[in-house]
C-alpha distance (Angstrom), angle and dihedral (degrees) to the residues before:
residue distance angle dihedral
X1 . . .
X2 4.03 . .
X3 3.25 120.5 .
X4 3.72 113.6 -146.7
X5 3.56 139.6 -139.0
X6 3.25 118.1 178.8
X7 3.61 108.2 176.4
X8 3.78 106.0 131.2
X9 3.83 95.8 -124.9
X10 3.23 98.9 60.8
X11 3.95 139.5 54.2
X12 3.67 117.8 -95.5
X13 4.24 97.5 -99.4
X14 3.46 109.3 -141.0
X15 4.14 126.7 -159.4
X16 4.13 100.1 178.5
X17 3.77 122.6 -177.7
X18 3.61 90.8 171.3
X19 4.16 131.1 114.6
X20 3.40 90.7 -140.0
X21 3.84 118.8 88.9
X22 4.12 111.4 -97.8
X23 4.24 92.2 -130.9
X24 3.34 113.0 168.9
X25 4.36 118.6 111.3
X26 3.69 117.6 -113.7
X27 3.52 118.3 -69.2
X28 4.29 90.2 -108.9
X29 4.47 81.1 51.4
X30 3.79 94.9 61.0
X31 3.25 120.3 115.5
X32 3.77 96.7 -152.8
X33 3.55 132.3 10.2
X34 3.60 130.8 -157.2
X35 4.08 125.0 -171.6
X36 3.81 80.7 -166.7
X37 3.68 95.8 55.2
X38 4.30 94.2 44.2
X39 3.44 86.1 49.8
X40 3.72 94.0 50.3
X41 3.73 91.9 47.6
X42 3.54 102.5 46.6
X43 3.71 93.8 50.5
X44 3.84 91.1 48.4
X45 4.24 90.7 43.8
X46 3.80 98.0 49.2
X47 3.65 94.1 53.4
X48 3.93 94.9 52.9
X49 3.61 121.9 114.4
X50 4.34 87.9 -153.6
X51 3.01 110.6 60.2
X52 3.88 94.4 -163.3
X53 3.87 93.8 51.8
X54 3.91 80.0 51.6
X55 3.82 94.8 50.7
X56 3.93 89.9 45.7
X57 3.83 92.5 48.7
X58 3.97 91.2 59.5
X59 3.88 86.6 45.5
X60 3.28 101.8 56.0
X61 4.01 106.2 30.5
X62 4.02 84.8 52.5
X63 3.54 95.4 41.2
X64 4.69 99.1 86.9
X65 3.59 78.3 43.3
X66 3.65 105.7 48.3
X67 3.46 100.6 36.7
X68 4.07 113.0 13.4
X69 3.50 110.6 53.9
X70 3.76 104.6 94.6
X71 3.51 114.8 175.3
X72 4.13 127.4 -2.2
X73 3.93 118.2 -163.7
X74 4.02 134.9 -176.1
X75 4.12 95.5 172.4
X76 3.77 85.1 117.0
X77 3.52 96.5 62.7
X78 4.42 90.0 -105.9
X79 4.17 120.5 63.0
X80 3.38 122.4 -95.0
X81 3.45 121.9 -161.8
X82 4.19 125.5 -172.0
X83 3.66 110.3 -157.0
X84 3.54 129.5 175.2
X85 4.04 136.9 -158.8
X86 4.25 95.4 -129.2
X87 3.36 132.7 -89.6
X88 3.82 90.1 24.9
X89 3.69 111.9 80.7
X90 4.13 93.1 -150.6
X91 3.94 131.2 98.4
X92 4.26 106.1 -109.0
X93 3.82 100.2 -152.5
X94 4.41 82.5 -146.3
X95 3.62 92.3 38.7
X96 3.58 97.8 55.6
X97 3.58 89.3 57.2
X98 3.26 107.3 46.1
X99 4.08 87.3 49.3
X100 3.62 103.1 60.2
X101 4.37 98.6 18.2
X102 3.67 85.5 97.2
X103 3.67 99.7 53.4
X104 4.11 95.1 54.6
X105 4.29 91.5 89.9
X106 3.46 82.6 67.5
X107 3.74 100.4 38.8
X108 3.94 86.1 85.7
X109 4.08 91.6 67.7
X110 4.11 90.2 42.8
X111 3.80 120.1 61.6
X112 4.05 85.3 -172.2
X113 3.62 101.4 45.8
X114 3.94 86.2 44.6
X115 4.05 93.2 53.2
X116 3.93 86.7 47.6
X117 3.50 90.8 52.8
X118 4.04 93.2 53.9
X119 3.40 89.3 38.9
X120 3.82 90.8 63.8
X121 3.77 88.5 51.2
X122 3.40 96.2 46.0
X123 3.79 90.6 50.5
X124 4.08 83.6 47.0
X125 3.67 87.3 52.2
X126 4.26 96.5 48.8
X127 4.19 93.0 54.6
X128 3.87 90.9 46.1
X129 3.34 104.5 44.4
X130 3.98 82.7 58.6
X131 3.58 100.1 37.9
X132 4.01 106.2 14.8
X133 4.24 89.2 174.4
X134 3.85 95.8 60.5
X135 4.00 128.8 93.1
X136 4.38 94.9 -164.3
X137 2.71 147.1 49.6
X138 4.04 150.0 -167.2
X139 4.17 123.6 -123.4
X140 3.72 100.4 -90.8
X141 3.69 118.7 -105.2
X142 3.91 97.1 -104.8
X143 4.31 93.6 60.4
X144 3.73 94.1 69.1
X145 3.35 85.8 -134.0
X146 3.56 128.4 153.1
X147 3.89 124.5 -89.6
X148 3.48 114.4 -139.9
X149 3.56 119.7 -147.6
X150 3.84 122.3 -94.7
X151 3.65 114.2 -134.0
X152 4.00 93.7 -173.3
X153 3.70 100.7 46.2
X154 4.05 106.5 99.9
X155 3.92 90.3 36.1
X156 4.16 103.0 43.3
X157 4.03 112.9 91.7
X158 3.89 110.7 -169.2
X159 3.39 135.1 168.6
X160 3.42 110.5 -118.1
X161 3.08 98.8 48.7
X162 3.86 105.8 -116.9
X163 3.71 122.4 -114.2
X164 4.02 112.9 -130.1
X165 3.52 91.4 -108.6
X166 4.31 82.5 79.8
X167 3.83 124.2 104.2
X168 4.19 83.1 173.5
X169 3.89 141.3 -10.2
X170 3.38 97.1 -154.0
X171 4.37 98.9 148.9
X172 3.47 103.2 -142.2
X173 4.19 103.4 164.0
X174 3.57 91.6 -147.3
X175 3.89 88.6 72.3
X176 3.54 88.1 69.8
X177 3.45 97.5 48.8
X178 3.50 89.9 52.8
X179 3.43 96.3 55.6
X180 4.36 87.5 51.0
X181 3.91 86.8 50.8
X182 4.25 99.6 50.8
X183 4.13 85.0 40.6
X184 4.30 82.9 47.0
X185 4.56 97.4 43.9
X186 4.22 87.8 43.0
X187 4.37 95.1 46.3
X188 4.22 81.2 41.3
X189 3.51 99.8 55.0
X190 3.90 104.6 26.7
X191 4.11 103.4 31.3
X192 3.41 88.0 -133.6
X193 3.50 121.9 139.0
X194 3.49 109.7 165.7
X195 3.36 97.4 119.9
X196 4.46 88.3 80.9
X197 3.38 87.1 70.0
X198 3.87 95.0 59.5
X199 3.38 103.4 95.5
X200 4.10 91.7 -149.3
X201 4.22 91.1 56.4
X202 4.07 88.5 49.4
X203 4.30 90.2 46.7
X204 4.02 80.0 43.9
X205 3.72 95.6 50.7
X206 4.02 93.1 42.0
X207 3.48 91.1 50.1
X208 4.29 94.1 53.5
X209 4.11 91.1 49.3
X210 3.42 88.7 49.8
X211 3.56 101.8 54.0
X212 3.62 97.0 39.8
X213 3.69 82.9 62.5
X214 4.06 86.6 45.5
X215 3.35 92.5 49.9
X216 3.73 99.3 58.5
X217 3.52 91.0 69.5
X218 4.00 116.6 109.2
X219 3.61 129.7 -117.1
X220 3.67 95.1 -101.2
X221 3.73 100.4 36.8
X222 4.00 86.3 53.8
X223 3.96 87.8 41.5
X224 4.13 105.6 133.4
X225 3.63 90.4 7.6
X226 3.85 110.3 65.0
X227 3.62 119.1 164.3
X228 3.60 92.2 -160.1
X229 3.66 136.2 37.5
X230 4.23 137.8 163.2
X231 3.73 129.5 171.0
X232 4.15 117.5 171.4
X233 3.83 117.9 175.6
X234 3.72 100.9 -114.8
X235 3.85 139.7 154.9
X236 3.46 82.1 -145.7
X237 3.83 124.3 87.1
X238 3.55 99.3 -153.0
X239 4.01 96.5 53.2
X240 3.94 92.2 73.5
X241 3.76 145.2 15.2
X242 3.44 135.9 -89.7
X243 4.22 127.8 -115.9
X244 3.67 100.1 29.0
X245 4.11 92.5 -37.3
X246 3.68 98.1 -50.8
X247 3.87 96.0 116.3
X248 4.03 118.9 -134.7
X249 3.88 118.2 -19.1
X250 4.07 102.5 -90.7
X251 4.25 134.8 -175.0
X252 3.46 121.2 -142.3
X253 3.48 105.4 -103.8
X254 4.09 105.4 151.7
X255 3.76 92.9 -84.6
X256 3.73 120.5 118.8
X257 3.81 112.7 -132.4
X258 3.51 123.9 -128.5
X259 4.02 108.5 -171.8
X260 3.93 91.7 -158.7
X261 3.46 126.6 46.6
X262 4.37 126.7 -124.2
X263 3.85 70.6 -93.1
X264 3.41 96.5 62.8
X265 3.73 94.6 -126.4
X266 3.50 122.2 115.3
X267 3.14 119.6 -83.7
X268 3.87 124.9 -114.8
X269 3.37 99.8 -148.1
X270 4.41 114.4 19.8
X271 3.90 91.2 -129.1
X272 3.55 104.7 81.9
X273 3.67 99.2 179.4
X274 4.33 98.9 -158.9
X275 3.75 82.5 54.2
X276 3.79 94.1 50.8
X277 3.56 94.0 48.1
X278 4.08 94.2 48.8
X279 3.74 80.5 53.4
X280 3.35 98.8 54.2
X281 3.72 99.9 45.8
X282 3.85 87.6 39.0
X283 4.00 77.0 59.7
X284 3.88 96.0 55.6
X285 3.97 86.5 46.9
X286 3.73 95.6 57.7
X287 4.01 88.2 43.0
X288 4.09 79.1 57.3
X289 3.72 93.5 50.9
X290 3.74 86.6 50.9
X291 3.82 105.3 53.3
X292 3.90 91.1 40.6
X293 3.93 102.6 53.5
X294 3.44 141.0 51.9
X295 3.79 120.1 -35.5
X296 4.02 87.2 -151.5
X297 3.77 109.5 55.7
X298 3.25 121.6 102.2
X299 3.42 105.7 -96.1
X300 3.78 90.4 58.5
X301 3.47 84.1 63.8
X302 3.83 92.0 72.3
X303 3.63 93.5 68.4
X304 3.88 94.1 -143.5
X305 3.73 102.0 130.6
X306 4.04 88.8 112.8
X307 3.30 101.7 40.5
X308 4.12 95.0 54.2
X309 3.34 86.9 54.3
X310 4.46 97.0 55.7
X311 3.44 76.5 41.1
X312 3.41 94.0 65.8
X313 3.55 105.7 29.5
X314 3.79 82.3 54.9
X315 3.72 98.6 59.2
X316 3.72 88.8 39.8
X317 3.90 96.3 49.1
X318 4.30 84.8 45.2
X319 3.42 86.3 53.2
X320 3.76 103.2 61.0
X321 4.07 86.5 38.7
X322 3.64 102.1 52.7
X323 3.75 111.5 13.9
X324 4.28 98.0 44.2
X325 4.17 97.5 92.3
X326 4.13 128.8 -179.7
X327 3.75 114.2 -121.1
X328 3.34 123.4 -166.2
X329 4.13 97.0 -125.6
X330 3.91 106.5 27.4
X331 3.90 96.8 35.6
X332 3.96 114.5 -133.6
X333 3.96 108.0 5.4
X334 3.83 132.3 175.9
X335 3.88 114.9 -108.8
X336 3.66 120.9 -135.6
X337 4.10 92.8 -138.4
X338 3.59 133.2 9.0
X339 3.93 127.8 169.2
X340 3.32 107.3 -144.6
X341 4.07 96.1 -103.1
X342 4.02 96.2 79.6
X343 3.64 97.7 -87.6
X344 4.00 112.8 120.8
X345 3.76 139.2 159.9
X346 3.76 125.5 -119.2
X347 4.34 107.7 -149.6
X348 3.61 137.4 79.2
X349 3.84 137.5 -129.8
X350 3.82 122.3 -144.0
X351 3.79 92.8 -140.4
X352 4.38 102.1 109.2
X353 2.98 108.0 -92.2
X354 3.88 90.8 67.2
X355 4.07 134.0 143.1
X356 3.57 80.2 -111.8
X357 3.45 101.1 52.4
X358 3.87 89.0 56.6
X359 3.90 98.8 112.0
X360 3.59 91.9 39.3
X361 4.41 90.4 57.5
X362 4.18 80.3 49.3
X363 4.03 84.7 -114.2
X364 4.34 91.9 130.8
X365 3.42 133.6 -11.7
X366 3.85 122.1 -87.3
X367 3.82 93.7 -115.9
X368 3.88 96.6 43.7
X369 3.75 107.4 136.6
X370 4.17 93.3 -129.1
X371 4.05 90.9 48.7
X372 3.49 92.0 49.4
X373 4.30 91.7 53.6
X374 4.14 81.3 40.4
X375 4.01 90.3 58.8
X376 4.04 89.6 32.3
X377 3.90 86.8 68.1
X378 3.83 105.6 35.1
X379 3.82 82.1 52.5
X380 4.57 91.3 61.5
X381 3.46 135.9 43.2
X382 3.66 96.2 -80.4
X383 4.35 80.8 76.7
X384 4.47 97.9 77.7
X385 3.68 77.4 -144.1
X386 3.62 105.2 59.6
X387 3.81 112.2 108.1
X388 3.85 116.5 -165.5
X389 4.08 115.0 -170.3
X390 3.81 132.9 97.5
X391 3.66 84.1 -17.2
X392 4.18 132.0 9.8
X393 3.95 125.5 -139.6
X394 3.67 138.2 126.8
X395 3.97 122.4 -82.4
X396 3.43 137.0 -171.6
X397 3.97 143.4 -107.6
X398 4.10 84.8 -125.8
X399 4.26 94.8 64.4
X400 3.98 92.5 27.8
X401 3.45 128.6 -145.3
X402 3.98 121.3 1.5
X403 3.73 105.9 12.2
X404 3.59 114.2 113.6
X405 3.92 115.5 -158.3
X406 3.67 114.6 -135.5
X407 3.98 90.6 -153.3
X408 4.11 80.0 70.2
X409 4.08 88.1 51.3
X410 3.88 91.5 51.2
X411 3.25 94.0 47.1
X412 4.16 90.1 53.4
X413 3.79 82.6 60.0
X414 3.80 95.7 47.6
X415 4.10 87.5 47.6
X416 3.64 97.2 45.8
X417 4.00 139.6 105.2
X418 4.01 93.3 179.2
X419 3.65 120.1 89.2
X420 3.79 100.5 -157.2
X421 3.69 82.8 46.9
X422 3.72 91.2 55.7
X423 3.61 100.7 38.2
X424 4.08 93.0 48.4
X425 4.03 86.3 56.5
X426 3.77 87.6 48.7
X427 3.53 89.5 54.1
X428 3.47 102.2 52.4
X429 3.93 88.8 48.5
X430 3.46 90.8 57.0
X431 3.86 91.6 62.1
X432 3.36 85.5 40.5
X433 3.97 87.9 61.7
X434 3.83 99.7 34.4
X435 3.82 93.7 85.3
X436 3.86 101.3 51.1
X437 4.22 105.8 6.2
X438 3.59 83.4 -111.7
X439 4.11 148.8 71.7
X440 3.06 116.3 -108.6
X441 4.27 129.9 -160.2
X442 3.40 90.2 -84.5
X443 3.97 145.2 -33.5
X444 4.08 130.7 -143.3
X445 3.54 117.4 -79.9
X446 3.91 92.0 -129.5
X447 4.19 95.4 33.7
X448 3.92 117.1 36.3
X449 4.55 78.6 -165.6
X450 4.19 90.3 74.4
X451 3.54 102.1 73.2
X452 3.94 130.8 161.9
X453 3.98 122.7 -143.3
X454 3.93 100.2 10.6
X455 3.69 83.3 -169.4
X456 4.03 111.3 71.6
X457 3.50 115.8 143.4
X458 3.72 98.0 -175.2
X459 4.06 98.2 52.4
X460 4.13 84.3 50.6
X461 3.44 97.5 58.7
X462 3.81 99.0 38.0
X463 3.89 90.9 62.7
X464 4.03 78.3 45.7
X465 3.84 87.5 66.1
X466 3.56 99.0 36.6
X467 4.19 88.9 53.5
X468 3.99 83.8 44.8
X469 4.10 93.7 49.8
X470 3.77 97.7 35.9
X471 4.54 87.1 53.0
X472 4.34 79.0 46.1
X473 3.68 94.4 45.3
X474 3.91 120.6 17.6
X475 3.84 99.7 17.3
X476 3.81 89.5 166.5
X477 3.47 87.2 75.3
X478 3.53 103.3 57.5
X479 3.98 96.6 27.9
X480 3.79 140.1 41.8
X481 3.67 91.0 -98.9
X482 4.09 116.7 124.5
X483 4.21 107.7 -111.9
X484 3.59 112.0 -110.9
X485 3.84 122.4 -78.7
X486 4.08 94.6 -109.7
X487 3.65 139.3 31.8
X488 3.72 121.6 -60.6
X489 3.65 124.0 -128.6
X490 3.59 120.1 -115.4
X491 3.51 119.7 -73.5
X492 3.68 94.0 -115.1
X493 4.12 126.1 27.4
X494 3.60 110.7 -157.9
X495 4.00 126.5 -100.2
X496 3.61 96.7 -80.4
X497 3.80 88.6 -106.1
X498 3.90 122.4 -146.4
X499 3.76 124.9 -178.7
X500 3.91 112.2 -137.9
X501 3.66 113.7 -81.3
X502 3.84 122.5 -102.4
X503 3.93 87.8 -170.5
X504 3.96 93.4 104.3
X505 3.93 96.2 44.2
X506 3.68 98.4 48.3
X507 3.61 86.6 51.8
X508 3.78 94.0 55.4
X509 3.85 87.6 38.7
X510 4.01 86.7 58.4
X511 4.09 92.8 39.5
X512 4.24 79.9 50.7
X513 3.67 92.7 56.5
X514 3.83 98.7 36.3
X515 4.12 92.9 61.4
X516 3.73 89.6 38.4
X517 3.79 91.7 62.0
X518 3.96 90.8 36.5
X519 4.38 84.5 55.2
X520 4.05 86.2 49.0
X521 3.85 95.8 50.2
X522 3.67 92.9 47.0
X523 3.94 103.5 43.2
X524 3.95 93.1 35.1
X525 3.43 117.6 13.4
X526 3.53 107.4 44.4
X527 3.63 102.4 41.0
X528 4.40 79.5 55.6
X529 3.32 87.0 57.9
X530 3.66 98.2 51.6
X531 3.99 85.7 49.6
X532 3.32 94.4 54.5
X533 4.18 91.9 52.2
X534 3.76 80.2 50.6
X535 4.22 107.9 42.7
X536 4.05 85.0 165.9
X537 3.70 92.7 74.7
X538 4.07 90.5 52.4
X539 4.09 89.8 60.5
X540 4.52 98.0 -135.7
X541 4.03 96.9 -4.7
X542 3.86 102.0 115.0
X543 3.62 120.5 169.6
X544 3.91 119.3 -113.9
């Protein structure tokens, strides 16, 4: 195992007894160093019974840090932080999330770590603000850094136009979501919600409610009028959208569309169902943020506290309507896409947001009986994805046929309550790791040695978290510790889910009907009853 040494005079000195390669640049290379994160790491590593798992852990939870974060900023009185996913010099809106999410429990014990962290969303915040349909973006002009070239830029026609700040504007919804959910895990764990008062995170925020509720629209009901469109010459499907760049005919039916997948390939059908649930508990999050901070910032100001919360019921309540399907082997399943007119599509992609990444979003509970058929069929053949040879996994539409992603393995360990389960994934990921010290996109099916995109920040620090959780939550199976004498709860309980309240409109509903009954009595009833004390006034009427 490494030993560490993380004074910053010296190099990191390193003592490693493990198979698996010992990748991480010299302590004075790194682009980012965290005492919080060494610590972290070290404590986790010495306890490990596998010493390869433990060497691959440190690997891959450094690795965004180490070698990914390019260029940090405060000029504009808030941090800004430009982060990018590897080989690809550009800022992924999802990416960036899902590379430094895990480190915000720690953010708390690191001033540093914490201002890189809200410098990523206020970078997040700056691009979408200007160009809320994109997913990339380029360094900005004041890093110096380099621009990398853009292969699509004479041929791409979008509507909006894109500002030059865009690598692509391919709308996937989940971006935005993403975005939501780093803002959520860095206000959780630090109380810090400075960020409201930057006037580029509340334009940001605006802009994402607002086209969620855009993006519900239908096809037809949009027809003339879109608020998005994307057309690419391609000899490949799933680099542009169908009917003039509108994507696949949808009906409003509460679900937001996203016309690219987490993938970013289009999307067959526009209701990608992982994406609308991210979205909606991404929804409840913000609704959190709202009734625990500061009644006077500026995004208070907006007044949208009740409306994020329909909003999110709606998507939820849409996606137990229209996306919850009967097949003929698991029972009742989720679908991956739907479009509203009873079509849907049956397979899963291991880009997060997933099916199986449900629990871990805090859509359902691990153990619920309808995510348990879900994961049941996206792990056999009935998933499109589901490659069986040397080894078995889920790939994706975006490598094609026989490349497993190891992002979809580590998220089978984050998702699971079954040890041999877990540890088989783990496994597999370790020979996944043993020819570079890191995961890469994804490997062959037959030969974990053929890999594409070495370099993926996002699938590194994912089996980070999943290490970090598993030493918080089943430390038996990372160290020689006996398990625990009953049954563990899932690994992830569901957001604890409340539909909006009806109290205050039932009580102006009854309030309604109490003064409409007192007008009655007064105008009609009482003056009758005076007449009928008085039968001269009503000529022959007498009572009986």
């Amino acid at each position: 195992m490494p030993i560490l040494n993380n004074s910053t005079a010296n190099d990191t000195a390193i003592v490693n007894f493990s198979k698996i390669p010992y990748s991480r640049p010299w302590f004075r290379h790194r682009k980012f160093k965290s005492q919080a994160i060494e610590q972290a790491i070290i404590e986790v590593s010495k306890k490990m019974k596998d010493k390869d798992l433990a060497t691959l852990f440190e690997n891959c939870w450094s690795n965004s840090l180490d070698d990914y974060v390019l260029w940090q900023d405060d000029s504009k009185g808030y941090p800004r932080t430009f982060i990018v996913p590897g080989k690809f010099e550009v800022l992924y809106i999802r990416d960036s999330t899902n590379q430094v999410v895990s480190y915000a429990p720690l953010a708390k014990d690191d001033p540093e770590l914490a201002k890189m962290i809200l410098g990523v969303i206020n970078m997040q915040a700056e691009y979408l603000a200007k160009d809320i349909y994109s997913n990339s973006f380029f360094p900005p002009p004041s890093s110096n850094l380099p621009r990398p070239n853009d292969p699509w830029e004479e041929n791409d026609k979008s509507y909006p136009k894109p500002s030059s700040a865009v690598w692509q504007e391919k709308f996937a919804a989940d971006n935005l979501a993403a975005f939501l959910k780093l803002t959520y895990h860095y206000w959780k764990n630090t109380n810090d919600s400075s960020f409201m008062q930057n006037e580029h995170w509340v334009n940001a925020t605006q802009l994402a409610i607002n086209v969620f509720s855009e993006q519900m629209r239908g096809t037809m009901e949009e027809f003339g009028n879109e608020a998005y469109l994307f057309t690419r010459p391609s000899r490949n499907s799933s680099e542009t959208l169908l009917l003039g760049g509108r994507g696949s005919i949808a009906k409003r039916t509460g679900l937001v569309k996203s016309h690219f997948r987490p993938s970013d390939d289009a999307s067959f059908y526009p209701f990608v169902i992982p994406t609308n649930a991210m979205i909606s508990i991404e929804l409840l999050h913000l609704k959190e943020i709202l009734d625990n901070t500061d009644p006077e910032t500026l995004f208070h100001t907006l007044d949208l506290s009740s409306h994020i919360l329909n909003l999110s019921h709606e998507i939820r309540t849409a996606i137990y309507k229209y996306a919850v399907v009967k097949h003929a082997t698991f029972g009742e399943v989720f679908a991956y896409e739907v479009n509203g007119f009873g079509s849907f599509n049956l397979m899963d992609d291991p880009n997060v947001p997933s099916l199986i990444s449900l629990p871990y979003l805090g859509f359902i509970k691990a153990d619920d009986p309808l995510y348990k058929s879900t994961r049941a069929l996206i792990m056999s053949r009935w998933n499109p994805y589901w490659f069986e040879g040397e080894f078995t996994g889920v790939g994706s539409l975006h490598t094609g046929l026989g490349y497993i992603w190891p992002l979809g393995l580590t998220m089978n360990v984050m998702t699971s309550d079954n040890d041999t389960e877990i540890l088989e994934n783990l496994e597999l990921l370790k020979n996944v790791g043993a020819h570079t010290g890191y995961l890469s996109q994804a490997f062959w099916y037959h030969d974990t040695e053929k890999q594409l995109r070495s370099e993926f920040g996002a699938a590194n620090s994912l089996f980070g978290e999943a290490i970090f959780r598993l030493a918080r939550d089943r430390p038996h199976v990372l160290f020689d510790v006996p398990p625990p004498p009953s049954p563990l709860p899932p690994p992830y309980d569901s957001h604890p889910y409340k539909p909006p309240s009806s109290g205050k409109l039932i009580t102006l509903i009854l309030i309604g009907i109490t003064i409409f009954f007192c007008v009655v009595y007064y105008f009609f009833a009482h003056p009758f009853r005076r007449a009928l004390r008085n039968p001269i006034k009503f000529g022959n009427y007498r009572p009986l």
